[in-house]
C-alpha positions as CSV (number, residue, x, y, z in Angstrom):
1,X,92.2,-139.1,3.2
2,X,93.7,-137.4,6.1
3,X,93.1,-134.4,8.0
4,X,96.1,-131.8,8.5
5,X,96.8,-130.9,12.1
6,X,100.1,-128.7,10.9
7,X,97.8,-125.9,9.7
8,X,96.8,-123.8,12.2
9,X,93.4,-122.1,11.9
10,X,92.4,-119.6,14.3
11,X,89.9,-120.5,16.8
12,X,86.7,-117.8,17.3
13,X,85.4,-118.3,20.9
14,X,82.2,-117.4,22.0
15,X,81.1,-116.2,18.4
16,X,77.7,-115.8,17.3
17,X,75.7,-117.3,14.9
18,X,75.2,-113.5,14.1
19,X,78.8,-113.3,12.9
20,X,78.1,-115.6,10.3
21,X,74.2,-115.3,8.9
22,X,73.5,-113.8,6.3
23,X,71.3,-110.8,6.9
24,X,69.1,-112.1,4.1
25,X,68.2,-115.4,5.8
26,X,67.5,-114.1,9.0
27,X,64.9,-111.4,7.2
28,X,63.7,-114.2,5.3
29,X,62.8,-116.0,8.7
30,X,61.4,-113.2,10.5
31,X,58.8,-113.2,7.3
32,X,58.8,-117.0,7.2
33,X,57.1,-116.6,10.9
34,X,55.0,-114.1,10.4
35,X,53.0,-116.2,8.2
36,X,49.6,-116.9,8.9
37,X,48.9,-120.8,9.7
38,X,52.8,-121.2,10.4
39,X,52.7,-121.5,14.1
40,X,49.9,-123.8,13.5
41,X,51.8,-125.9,11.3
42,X,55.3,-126.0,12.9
43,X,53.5,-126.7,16.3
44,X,51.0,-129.9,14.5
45,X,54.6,-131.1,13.1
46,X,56.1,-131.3,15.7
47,X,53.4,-133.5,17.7
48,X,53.5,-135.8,14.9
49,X,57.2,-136.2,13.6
50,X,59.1,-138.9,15.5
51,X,61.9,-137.5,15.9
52,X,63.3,-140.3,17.5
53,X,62.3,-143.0,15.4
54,X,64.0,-140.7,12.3
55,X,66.8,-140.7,14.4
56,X,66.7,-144.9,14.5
57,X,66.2,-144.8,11.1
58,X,69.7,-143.3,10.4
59,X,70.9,-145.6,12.9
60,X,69.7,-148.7,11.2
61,X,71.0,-147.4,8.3
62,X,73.5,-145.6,7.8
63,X,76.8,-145.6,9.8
64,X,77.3,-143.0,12.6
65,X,80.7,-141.0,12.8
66,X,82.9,-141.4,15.7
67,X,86.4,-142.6,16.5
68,X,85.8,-145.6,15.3
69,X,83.8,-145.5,12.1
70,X,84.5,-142.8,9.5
71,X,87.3,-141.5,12.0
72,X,88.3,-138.5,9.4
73,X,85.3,-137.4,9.2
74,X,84.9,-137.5,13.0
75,X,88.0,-135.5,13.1
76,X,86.8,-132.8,10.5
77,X,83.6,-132.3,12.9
78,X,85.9,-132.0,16.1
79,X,88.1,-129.4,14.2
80,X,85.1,-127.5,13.2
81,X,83.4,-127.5,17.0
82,X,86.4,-126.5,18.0
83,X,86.5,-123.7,16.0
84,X,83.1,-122.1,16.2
85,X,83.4,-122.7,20.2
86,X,80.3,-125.1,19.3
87,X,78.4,-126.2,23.0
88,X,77.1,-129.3,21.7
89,X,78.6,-132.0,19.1
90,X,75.7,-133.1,16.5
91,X,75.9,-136.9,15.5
92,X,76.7,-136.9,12.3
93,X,76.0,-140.2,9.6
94,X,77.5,-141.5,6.5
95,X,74.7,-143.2,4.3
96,X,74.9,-145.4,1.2
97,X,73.7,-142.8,-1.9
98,X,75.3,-141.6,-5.3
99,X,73.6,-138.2,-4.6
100,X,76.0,-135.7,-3.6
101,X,74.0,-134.2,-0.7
102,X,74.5,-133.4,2.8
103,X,71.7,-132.1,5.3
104,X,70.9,-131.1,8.4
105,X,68.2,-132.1,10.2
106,X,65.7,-132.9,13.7
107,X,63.0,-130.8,15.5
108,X,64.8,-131.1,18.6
109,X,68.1,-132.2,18.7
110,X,69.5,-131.6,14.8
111,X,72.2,-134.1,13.4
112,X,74.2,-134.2,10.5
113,X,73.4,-136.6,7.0
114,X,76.7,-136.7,4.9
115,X,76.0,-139.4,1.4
116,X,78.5,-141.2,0.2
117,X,78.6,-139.6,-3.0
118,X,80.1,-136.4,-1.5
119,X,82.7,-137.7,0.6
120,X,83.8,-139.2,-2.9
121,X,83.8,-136.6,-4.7
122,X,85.4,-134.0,-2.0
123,X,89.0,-133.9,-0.8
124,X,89.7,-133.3,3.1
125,X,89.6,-129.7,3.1
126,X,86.3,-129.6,0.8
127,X,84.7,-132.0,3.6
128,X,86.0,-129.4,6.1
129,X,84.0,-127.0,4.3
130,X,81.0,-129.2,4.6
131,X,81.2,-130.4,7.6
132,X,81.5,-126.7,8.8
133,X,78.7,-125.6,6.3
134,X,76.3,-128.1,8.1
135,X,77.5,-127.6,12.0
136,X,76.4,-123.6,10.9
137,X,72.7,-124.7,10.1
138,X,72.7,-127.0,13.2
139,X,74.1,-124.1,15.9
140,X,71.5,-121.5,13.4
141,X,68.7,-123.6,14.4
142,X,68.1,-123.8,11.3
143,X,67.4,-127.7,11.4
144,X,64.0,-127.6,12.6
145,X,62.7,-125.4,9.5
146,X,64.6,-127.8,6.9
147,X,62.5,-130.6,8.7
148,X,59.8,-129.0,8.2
149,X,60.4,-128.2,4.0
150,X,61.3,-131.3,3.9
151,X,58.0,-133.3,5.0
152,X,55.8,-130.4,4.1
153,X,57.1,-131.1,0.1
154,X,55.7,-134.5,0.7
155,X,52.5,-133.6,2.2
156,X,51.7,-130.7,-0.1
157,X,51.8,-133.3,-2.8
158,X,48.9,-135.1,-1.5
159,X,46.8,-132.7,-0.3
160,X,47.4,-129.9,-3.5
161,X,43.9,-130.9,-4.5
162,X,42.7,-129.5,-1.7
163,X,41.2,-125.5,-2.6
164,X,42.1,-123.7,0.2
165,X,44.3,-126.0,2.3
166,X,46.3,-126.6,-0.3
167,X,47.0,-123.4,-1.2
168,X,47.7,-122.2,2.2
169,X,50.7,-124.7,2.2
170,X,51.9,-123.8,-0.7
171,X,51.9,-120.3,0.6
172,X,54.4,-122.1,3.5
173,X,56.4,-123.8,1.3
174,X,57.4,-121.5,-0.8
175,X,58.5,-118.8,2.0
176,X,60.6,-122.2,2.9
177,X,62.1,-122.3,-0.2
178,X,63.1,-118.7,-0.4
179,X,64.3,-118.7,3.6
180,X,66.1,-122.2,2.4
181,X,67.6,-120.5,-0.2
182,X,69.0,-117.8,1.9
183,X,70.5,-120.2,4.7
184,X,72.5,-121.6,2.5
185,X,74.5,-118.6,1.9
186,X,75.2,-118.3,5.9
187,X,76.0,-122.3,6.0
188,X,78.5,-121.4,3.3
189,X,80.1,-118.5,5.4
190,X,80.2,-120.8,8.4
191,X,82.0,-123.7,5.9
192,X,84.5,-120.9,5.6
193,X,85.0,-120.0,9.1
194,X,85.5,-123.6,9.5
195,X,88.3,-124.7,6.8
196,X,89.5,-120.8,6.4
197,X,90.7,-121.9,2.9
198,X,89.1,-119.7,0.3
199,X,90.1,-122.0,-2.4
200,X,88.7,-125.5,-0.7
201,X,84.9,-123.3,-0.5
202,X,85.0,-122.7,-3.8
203,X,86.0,-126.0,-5.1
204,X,83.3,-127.5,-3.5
205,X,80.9,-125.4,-5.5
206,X,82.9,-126.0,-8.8
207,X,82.5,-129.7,-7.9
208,X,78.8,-129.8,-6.9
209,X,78.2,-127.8,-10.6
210,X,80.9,-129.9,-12.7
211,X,81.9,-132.6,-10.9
212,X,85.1,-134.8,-10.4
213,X,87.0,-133.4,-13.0
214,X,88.0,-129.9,-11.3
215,X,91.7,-130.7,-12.9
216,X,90.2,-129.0,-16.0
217,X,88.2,-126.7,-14.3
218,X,89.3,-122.9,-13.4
219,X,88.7,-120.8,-10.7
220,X,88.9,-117.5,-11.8
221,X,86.6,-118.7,-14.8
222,X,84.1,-120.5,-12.7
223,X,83.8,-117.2,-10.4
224,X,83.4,-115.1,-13.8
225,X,80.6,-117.2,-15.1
226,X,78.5,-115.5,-12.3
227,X,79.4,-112.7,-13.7
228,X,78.6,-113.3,-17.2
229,X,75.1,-114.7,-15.7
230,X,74.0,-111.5,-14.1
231,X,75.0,-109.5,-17.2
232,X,73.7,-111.7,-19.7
233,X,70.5,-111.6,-21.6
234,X,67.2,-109.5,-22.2
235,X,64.3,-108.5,-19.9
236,X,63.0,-112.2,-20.8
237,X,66.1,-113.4,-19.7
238,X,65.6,-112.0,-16.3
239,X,62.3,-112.9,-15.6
240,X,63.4,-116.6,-17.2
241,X,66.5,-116.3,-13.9
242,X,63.8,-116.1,-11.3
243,X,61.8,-119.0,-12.1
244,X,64.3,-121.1,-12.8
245,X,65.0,-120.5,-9.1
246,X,61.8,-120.7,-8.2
247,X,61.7,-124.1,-7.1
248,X,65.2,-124.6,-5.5
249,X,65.8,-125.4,-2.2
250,X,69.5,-124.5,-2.8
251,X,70.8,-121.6,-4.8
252,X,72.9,-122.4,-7.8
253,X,76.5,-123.5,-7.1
254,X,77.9,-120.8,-9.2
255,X,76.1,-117.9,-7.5
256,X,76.4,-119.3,-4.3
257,X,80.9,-118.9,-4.8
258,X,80.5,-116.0,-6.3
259,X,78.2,-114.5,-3.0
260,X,80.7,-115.9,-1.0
261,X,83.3,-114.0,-2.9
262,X,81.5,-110.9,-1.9
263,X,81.5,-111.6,1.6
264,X,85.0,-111.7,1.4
265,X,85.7,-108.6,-0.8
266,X,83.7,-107.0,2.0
267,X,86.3,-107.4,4.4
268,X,84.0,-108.7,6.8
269,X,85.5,-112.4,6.9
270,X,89.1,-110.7,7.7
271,X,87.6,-109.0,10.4
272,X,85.7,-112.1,11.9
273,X,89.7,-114.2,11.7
274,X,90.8,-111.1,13.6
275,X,88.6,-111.3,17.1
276,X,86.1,-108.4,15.7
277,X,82.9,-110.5,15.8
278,X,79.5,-110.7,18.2
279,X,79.8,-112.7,21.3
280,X,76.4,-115.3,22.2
281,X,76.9,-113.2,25.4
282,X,75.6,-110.2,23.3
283,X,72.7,-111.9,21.8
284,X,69.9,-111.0,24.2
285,X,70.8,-107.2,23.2
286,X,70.3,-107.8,19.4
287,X,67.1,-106.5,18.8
288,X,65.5,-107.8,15.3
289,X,64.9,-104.1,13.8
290,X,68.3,-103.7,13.6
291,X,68.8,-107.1,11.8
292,X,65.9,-106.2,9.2
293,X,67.8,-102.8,8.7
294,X,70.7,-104.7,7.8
295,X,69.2,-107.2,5.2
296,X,67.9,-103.7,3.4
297,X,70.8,-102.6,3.2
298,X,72.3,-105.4,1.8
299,X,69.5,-106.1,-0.8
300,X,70.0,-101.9,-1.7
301,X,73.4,-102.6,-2.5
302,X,73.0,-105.4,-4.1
303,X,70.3,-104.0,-6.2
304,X,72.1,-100.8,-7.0
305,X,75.0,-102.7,-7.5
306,X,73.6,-105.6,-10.0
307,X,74.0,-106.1,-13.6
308,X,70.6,-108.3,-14.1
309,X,68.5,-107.0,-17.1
310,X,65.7,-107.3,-15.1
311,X,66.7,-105.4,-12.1
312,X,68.8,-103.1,-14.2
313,X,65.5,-102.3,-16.0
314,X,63.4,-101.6,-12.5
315,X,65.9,-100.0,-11.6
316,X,66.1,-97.6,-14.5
317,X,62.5,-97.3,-14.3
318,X,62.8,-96.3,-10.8
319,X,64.9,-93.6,-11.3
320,X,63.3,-92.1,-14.5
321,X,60.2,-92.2,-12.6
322,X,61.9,-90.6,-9.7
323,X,63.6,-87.9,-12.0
324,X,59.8,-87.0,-13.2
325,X,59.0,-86.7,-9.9
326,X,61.0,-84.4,-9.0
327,X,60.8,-82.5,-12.0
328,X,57.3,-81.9,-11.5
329,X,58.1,-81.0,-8.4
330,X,60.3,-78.2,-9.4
331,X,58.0,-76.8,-12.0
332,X,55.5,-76.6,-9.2
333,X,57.5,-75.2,-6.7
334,X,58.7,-72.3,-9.5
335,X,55.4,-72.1,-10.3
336,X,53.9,-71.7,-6.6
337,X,56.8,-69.4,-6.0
338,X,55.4,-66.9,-9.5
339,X,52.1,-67.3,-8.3
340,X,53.0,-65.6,-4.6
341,X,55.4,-63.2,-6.0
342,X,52.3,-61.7,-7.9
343,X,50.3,-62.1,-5.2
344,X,52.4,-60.1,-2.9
345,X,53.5,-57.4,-5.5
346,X,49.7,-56.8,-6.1
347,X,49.1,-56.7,-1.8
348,X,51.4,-54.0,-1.8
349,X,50.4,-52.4,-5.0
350,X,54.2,-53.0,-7.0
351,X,52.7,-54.9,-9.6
352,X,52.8,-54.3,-13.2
């Protein structure tokens, strides 16, 4: 496994995290803090988590990355700092585990968890997209709130019993899930920016659904299966879609390639290669209205533009209602307009 230093990938200086969010996560974690009780609880875990002894943890065991130990991978992480014109370099760590995973976590200072059953499954450039996916969360700041889903799953299993505390962190939990859901899609734009190979990104996904054997697996039909998914089915079907997701940290692999498809088709990855992307020098001007205005119209266009039975039938509802709407509105207005006609031709005395 080696990296490849003859491709040349364009460097982005002083880019934003902006340039690469999705405006869906950041909407989801302007509502994820607005929350009632979440100050409280981000503010109780962070008193108690140690971050440093989960940091000794990984050192005692796992192996850290550097230019000694897993030097590829150490490699891959330079590249992808390099890239993103990243200020800090997050320790990253290889642990023993057949789970194909990789995470990002710490309250303070994140750092980067890489198993051993993705490096085995991934070639060099899929790791690149990794690597890059998980250097996104860490410069998103988005660290601190997987930290928090992540212990928060384990308490909320101890204390469900409880009838109003309980219930309260489920409350948290499940905004976490939903914002979680949502990061991932800016982690995978970041991946992108990283390894700038739109065929590595979606190989990882094809792997993470189907495994080792992508030989006999098809991109174009992979990408189509998302397709086929949002087309598919009934009403039932639709409602069946969203609690299946429910309870996922992660979207699904196919939907995730297939949104990262989009981001492409949009044109707005060409544009980011090209030096037309915000600055970190601009972010005290971003104001958040303009962000949330930009997640709606994402979520309009993705809901005018969707296939789902379920939204296609809201949807439909929503316009047969607002057709009835406005027909009423037309027979009144003719009718107010009759009613003053006669009023006036009797004023004057031209009525019939």
């Amino acid at each position: 496994m080696t990296t490849s230093p003859d491709r040349l990938r364009t460097r982005l200086p002083g880019i934003s995290t902006r340039a690469w969010e999705h405006p869906a996560d950041r909407t989801a974690l302007v509502a994820l803090r607005s929350l009632t009780g979440f100050d409280t609880v981000l503010r109780t875990l962070s008193s108690l988590l140690q971050e440093r002894q989960h940091r000794l943890l990984y050192l005692a065991t796992a192996v850290r990355v550097d230019e000694r130990q897993f030097r590829t991978l150490h490699h891959l992480r330079q590249d992808c700092v390099e890239i993103l014109d990243a200020r800090t370099t997050p320790e990253m760590y290889v642990i023993q585990s057949p789970t194909v995973n990789a995470l990002t976590i710490g309250m303070d200072t994140p750092f980067i968890v890489l198993t051993t059953g993705l490096i085995e499954l991934m070639d060099t450039e899929e790791l690149r997209f990794v690597i890059g996916h998980e250097l996104g969360h860490a410069l998103s700041g988005h660290a601190v709130y997987r930290t928090m889903l992540m212990h928060l799953l384990r308490i909320s299993a101890s204390v469900g019993w409880m009838p109003v505390g309980g219930w309260a962190l489920r409350a948290i939990v499940a905004a976490l899930m939903e914002w979680s859901r949502k990061s991932e899609l800016s982690g995978d734009r970041a991946g992108l920016l990283c390894g700038q190979d739109v065929d590595a990104s979606v190989r990882v996904h094809m792997k993470t659904a189907g495994g080792a054997w992508v030989h006999e697996m098809n991109h174009g039909a992979f990408l189509a299966q998302a397709d086929d998914y949002e087309r598919s089915g009934d009403l039932r079907d639709g409602v069946l879609k969203l609690l299946n997701l429910e309870l996922q940290s992660h979207p699904f692999s196919v939907l995730r390639a297939a949104e990262l498809r989009r981001w492409i088709q949009s044109g707005e990855y060409e544009r980011v290669l090209g030096g037309d992307y915000p600055r970190r020098d601009q972010d005290r001007n971003a104001r958040i209205a303009d962000e949330v205005r930009a997640a709606a119209r994402t979520y309009k266009q993705n809901f005018d533009a969707s296939e789902d039975p379920l939204i296609r039938t809201v949807r439909d509802l929503g316009r047969d209602v607002g057709s009835a709407v406005t027909a009423v509105g037309h027979e009144v207005g003719d009718t107010v307009t009759k009613i003053g006609k006669r009023l006036n031709d009797w004023r004057t005395g031209t009525s019939e």
